[in-house]
N, C-alpha and C positions, 0 to 999 in steps of 0.2 A: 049201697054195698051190703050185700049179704050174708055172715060168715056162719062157718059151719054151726048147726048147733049141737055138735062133743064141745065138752069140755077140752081149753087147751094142756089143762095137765088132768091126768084120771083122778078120778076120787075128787077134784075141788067144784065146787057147784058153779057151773056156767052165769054169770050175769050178762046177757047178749047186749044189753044198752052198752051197760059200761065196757066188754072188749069192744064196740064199735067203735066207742068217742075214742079207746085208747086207740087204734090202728089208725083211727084217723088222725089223730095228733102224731101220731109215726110218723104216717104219711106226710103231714103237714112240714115236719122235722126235717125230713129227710130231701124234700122240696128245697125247703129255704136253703137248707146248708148247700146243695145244691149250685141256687144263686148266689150266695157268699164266696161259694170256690170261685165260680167265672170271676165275680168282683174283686175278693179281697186279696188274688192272685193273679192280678192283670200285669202285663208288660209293664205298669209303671212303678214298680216296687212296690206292693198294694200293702195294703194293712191287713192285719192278722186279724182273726176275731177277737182274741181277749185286747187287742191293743184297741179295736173300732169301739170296744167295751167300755173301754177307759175314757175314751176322746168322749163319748154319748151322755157320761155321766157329767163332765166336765163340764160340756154344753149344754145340756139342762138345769144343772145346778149351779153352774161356776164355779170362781175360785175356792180352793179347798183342800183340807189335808189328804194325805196319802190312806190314811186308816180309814178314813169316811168313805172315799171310795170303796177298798176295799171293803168294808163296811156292805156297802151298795151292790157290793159285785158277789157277797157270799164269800170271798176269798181273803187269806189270811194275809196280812198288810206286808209278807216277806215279799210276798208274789208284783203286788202292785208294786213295790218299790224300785225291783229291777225292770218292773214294764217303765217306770216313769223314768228310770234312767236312761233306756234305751232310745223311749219319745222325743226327749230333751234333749238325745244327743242327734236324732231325726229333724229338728226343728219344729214338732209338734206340738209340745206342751215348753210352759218353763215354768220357773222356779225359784221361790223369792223368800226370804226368814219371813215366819209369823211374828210380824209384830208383840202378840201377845205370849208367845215362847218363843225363843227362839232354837231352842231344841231341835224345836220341829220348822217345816217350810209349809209353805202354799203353794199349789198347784195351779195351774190357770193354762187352757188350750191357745192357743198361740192363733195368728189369723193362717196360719199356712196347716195347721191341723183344723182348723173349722173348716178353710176351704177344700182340704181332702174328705172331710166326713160329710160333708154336704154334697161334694160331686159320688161320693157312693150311694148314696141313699138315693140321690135324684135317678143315679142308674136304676135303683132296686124300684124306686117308684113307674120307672117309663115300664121296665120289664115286667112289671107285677098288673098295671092296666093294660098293655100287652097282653098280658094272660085271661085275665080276668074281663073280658073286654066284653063277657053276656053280660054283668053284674051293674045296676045300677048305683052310684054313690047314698041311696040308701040299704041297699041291700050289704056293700061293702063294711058300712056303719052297721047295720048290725050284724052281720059278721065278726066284724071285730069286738061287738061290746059282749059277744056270745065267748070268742075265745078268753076275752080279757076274764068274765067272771070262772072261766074255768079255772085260768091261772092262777086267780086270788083264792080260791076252793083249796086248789092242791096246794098251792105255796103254806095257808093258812093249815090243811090236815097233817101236811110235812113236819109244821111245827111242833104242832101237838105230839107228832109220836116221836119227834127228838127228847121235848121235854117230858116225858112220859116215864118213870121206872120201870127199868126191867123187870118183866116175873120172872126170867130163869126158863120158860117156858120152850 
């Protein structure tokens, strides 16, 4: 892909790499979410994104508070709270006092949210080698280990200029 070389805004100095990786990451964006509609809005009452968000951390991590998710997700623990309400009242997650406060609960994906977040991915996996179907499982490997370092780049430059003080500038 070859894009124009203007500048996309006048006056700011073109870097051609970097608007590449970004259109591509667009493109890449705008793909998945793509497959997400077909899936996470299928005839069977499908899962929302930020709810397939919750189940993912759940099951990679396990049991665990509402805030560590959140936590995990960037989102502020109001948010998680009324998703975990919602799951729990789905029969996807449940919900049990922390032992060690009980202020607070624990969270834990339930076998009927594992089984729905397993049959979506297995979708996203059949339709993604589907796709990709020139691509040998090394080439798919590094693929992904090319986008993974992108994401820890930007995640990691994101931070920096959160924590960064304003000039006023």
């Amino acid at each position: 892909m070859q894009l124009a070389q203007q500048p996309l805004v006048p006056g700011v100095e073109r870097d051609a790499a970097a608007q590449e990786l970004l259109e591509g990451v667009s493109s890449l964006i705008r793909a998945v979410r793509c497959i997400e509609h077909r899936h996470l809005t299928g005839g069977d009452g499908g899962l929302r994104r930020s709810d397939a968000s919750v189940l993912k951390v759940l099951m990679k991590d396990g049991e665990q508070r509402g805030g560590e998710i959140a936590g995990k997700l960037g989102v502020d623990a109001s948010v998680v709270s009324r998703q975990l309400t919602a799951l729990e009242a789905d029969g996807l997650v449940s919900r049990r006092p922390d032992p060690a406060d009980a202020r607070v609960g624990l969270v834990s994906l339930s076998a009927e949210g594992k089984a729905r977040l397993e049959a979506m991915y297995s979708a996203y996996t059949r339709q993604l080698r589907t796709a990709l179907a020139d691509l040998d499982d090394d080439a798919m490997t590094a693929a992904a280990a090319t986008m993974q370092r992108v994401a820890v780049a930007i995640t990691e430059a994101n931070k920096l200029v959160r924590q960064s003080p304003k000039t006023g500038e």
